[in-house]
MDTraj code that builds the backbone (N, CA, C; nanometers):
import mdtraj as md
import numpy as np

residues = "UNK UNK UNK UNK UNK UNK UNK UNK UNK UNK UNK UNK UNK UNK UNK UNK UNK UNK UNK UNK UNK UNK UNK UNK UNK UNK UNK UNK UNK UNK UNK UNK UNK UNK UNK UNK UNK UNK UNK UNK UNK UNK UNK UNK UNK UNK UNK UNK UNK UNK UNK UNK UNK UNK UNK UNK UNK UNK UNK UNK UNK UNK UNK UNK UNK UNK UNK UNK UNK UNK UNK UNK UNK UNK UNK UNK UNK UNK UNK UNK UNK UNK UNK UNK UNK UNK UNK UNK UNK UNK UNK UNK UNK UNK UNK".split()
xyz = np.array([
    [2.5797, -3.5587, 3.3394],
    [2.5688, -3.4868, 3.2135],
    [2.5891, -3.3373, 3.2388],
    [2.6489, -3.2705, 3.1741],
    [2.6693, -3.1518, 3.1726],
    [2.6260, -3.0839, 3.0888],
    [2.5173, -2.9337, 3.1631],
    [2.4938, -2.8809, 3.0434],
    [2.4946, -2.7604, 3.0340],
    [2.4832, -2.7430, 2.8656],
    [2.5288, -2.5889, 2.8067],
    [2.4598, -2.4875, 2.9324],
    [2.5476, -2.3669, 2.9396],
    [2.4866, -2.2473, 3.0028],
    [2.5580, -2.1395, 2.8796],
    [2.4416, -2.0828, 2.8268],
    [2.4108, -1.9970, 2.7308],
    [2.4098, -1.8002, 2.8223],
    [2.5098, -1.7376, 2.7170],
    [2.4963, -1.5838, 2.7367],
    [2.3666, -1.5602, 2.7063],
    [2.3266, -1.4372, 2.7161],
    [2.2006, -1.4012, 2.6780],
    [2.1989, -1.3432, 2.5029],
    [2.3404, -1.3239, 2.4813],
    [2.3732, -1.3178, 2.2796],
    [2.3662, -1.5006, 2.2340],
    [2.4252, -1.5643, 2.3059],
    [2.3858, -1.7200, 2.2440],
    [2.2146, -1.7496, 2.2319],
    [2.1988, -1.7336, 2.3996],
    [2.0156, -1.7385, 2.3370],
    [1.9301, -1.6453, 2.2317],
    [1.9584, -1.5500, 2.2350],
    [1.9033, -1.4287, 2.1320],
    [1.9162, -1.5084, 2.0020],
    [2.0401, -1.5535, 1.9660],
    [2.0945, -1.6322, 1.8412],
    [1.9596, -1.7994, 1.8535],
    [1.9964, -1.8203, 1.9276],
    [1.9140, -1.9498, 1.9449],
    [1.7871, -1.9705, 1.9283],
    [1.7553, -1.8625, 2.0093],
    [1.5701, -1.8036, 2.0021],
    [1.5422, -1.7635, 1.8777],
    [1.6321, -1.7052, 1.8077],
    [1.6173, -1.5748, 1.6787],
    [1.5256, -1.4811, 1.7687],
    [1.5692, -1.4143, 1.8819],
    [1.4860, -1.2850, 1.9438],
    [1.5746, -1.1808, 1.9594],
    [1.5915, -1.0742, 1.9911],
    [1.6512, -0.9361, 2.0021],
    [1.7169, -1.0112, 2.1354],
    [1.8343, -0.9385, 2.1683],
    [1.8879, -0.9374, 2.3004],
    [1.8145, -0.8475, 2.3883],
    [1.7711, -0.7466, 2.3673],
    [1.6723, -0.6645, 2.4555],
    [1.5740, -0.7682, 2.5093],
    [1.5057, -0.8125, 2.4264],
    [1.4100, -0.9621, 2.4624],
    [1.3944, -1.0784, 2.5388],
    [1.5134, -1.0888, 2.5182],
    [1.5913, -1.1759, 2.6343],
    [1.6005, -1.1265, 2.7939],
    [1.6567, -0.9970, 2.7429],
    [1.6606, -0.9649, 2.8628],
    [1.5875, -0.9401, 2.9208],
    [1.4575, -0.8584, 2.8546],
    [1.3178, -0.8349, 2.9289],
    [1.2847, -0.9547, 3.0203],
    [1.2691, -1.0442, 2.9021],
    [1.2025, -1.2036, 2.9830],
    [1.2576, -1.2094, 3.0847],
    [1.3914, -1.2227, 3.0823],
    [1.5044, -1.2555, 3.2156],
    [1.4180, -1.1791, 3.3196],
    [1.4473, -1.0907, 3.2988],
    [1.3722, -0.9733, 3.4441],
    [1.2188, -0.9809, 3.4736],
    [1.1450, -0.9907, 3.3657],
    [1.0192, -1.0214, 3.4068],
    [0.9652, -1.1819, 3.4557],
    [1.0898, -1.2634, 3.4411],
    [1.0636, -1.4046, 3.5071],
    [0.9641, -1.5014, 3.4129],
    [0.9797, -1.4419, 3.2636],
    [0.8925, -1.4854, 3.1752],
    [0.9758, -1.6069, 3.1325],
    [1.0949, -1.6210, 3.1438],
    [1.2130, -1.7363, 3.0640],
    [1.3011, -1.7692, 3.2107],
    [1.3670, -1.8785, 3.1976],
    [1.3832, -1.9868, 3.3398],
    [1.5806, -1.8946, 3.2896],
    [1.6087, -1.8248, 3.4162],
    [1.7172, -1.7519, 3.3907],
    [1.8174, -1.7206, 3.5101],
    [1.9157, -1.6965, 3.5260],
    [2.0013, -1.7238, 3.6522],
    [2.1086, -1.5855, 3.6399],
    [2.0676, -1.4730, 3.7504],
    [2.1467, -1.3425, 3.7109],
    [2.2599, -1.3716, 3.8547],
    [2.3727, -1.4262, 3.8274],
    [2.5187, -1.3591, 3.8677],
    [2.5802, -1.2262, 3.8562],
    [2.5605, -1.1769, 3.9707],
    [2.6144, -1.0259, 4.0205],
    [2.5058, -0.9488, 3.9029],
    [2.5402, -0.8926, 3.8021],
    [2.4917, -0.8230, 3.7172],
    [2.4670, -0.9315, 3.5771],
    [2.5349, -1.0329, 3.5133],
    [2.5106, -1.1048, 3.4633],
    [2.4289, -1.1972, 3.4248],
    [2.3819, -1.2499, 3.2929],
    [2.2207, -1.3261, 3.3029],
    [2.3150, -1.4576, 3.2578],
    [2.2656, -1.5575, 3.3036],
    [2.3398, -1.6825, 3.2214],
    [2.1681, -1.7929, 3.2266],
    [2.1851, -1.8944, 3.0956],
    [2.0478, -1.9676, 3.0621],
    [2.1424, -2.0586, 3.0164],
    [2.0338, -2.2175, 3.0599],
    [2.0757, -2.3354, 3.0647],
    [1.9841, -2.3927, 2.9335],
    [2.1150, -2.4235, 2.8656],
    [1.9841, -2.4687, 2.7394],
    [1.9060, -2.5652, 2.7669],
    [1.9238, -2.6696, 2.8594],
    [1.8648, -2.7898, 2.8988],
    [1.7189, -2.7017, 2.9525],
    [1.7298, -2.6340, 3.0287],
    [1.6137, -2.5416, 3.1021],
    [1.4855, -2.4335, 2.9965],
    [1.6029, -2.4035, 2.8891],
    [1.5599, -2.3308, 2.7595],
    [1.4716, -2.4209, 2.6686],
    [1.5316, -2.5466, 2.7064],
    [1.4391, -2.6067, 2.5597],
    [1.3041, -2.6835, 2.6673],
    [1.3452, -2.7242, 2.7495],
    [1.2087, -2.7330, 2.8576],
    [1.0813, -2.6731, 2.8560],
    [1.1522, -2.5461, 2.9231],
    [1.0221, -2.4529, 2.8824],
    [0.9492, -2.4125, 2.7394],
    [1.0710, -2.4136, 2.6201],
    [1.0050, -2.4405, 2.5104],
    [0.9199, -2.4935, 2.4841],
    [0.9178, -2.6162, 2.4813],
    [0.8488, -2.7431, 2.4946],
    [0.7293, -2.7260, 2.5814],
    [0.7458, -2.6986, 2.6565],
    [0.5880, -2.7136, 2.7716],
    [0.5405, -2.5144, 2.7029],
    [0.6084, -2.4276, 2.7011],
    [0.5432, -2.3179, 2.6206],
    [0.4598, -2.3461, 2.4426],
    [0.5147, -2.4665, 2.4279],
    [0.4328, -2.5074, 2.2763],
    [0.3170, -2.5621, 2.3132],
    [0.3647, -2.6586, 2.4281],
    [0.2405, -2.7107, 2.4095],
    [0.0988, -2.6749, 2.4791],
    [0.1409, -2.5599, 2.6002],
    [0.0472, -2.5063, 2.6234],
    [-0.0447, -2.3852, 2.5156],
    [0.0242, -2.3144, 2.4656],
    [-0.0109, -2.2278, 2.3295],
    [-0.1004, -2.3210, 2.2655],
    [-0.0473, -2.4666, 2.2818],
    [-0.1412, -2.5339, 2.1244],
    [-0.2763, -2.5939, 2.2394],
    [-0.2561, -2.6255, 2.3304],
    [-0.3951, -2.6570, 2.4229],
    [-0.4719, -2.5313, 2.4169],
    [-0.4177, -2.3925, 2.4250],
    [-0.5097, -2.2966, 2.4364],
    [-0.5732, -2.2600, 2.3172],
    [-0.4898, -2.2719, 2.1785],
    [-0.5284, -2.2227, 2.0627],
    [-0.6812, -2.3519, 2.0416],
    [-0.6399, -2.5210, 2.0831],
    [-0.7428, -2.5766, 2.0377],
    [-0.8319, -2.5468, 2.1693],
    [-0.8222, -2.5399, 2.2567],
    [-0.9483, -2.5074, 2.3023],
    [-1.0113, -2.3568, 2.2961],
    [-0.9743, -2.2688, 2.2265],
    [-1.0633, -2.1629, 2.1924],
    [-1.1311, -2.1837, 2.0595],
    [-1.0682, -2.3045, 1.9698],
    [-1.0815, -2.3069, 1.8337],
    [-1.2188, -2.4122, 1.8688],
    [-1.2145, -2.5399, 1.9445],
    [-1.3348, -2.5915, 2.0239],
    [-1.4414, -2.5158, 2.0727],
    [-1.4284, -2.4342, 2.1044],
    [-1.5073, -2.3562, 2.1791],
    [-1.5887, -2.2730, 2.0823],
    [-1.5119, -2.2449, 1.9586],
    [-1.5743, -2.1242, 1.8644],
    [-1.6469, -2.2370, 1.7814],
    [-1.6178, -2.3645, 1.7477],
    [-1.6634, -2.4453, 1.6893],
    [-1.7966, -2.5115, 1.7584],
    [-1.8068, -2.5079, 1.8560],
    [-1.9237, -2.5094, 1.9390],
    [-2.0220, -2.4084, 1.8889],
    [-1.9598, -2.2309, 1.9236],
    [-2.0755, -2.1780, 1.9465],
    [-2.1173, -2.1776, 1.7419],
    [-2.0403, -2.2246, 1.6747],
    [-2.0716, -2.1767, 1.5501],
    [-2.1792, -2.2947, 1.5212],
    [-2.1212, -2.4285, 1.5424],
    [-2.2654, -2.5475, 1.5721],
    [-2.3978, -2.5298, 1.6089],
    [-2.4032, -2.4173, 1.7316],
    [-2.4991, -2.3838, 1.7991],
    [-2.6187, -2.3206, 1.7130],
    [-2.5048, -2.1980, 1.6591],
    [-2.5928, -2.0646, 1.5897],
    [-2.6287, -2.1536, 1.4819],
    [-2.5629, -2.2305, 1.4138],
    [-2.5861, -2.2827, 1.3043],
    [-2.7182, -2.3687, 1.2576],
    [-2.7184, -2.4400, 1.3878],
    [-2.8658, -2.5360, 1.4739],
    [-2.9908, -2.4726, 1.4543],
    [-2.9484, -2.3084, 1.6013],
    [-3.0430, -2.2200, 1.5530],
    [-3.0727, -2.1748, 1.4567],
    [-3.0261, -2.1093, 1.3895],
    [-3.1095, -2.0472, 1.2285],
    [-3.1340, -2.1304, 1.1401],
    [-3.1131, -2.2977, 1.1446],
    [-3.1908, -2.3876, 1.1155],
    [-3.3519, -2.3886, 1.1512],
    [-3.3220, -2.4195, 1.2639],
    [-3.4918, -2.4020, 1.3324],
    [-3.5952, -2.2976, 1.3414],
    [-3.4664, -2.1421, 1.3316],
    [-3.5426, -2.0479, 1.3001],
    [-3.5767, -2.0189, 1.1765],
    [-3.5344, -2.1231, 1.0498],
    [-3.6053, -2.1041, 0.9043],
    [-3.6763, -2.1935, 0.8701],
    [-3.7053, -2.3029, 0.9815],
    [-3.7969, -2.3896, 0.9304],
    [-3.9310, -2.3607, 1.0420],
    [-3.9156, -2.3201, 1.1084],
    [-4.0134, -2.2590, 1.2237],
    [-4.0725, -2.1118, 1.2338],
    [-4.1739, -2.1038, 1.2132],
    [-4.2374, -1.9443, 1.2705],
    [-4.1701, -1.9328, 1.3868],
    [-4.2001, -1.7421, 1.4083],
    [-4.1518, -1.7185, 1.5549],
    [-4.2602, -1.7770, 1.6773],
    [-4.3756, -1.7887, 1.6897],
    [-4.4287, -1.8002, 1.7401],
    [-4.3705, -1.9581, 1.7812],
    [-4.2890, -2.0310, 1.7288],
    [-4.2868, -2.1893, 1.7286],
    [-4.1789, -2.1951, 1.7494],
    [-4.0777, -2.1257, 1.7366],
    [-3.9294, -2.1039, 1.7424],
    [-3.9294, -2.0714, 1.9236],
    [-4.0417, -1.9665, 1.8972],
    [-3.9654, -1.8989, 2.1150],
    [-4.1007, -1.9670, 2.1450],
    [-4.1631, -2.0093, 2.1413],
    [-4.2698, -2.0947, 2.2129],
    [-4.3600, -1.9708, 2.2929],
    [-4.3647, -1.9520, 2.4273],
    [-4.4400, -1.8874, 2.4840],
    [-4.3594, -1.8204, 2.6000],
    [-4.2414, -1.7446, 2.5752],
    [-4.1243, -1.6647, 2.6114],
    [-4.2122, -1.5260, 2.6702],
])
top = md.Topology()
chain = top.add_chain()
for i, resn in enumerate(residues, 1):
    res = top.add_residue(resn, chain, resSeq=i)
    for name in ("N", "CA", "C"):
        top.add_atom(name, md.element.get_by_symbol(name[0]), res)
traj = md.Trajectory(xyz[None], top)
């Protein structure tokens, strides 16, 4: 199988990102990229890869901070339960 190798104006188009953008990534090793002499060339097969594993890590991180906030909001929520049905003295016990 043969596959596409994309300019860095095809990916810009592809991405919908600035060509500056592209190129940053390229150089900062942020996007999977292959520089000939002075030239950047990207493999769309390689482009949509990392896409793909860049979604789905974003969405593991977004739900586990969204888990995490949902926790502590359970928590507090618990507490100022107990702290309106409880005196302080009964709430912190003997702190």
């Amino acid at each position: 199988m043969v596959t596409k190798v994309m300019t860095a104006e095809e990916l810009a188009e592809y991405l919908q990102f600035s060509r500056a953008t592209i190129y940053k990534m390229a150089r900062e090793g942020h996007i999977p990229a292959i520089k000939f002499e002075n030239v950047w060339r990207f493999s769309k097969d390689a482009i949509d890869i990392w896409l793909k594993n860049s979604s789905e890590e974003n969405f593991k991180g977004s739900l586990e901070k969204s888990i995490g906030t949902l926790e502590t909001v359970e928590f507090r929520t618990f507490e100022l339960r107990l702290r309106s049905n409880l005196s302080k003295e009964a709430f912190y016990g003997s702190l």
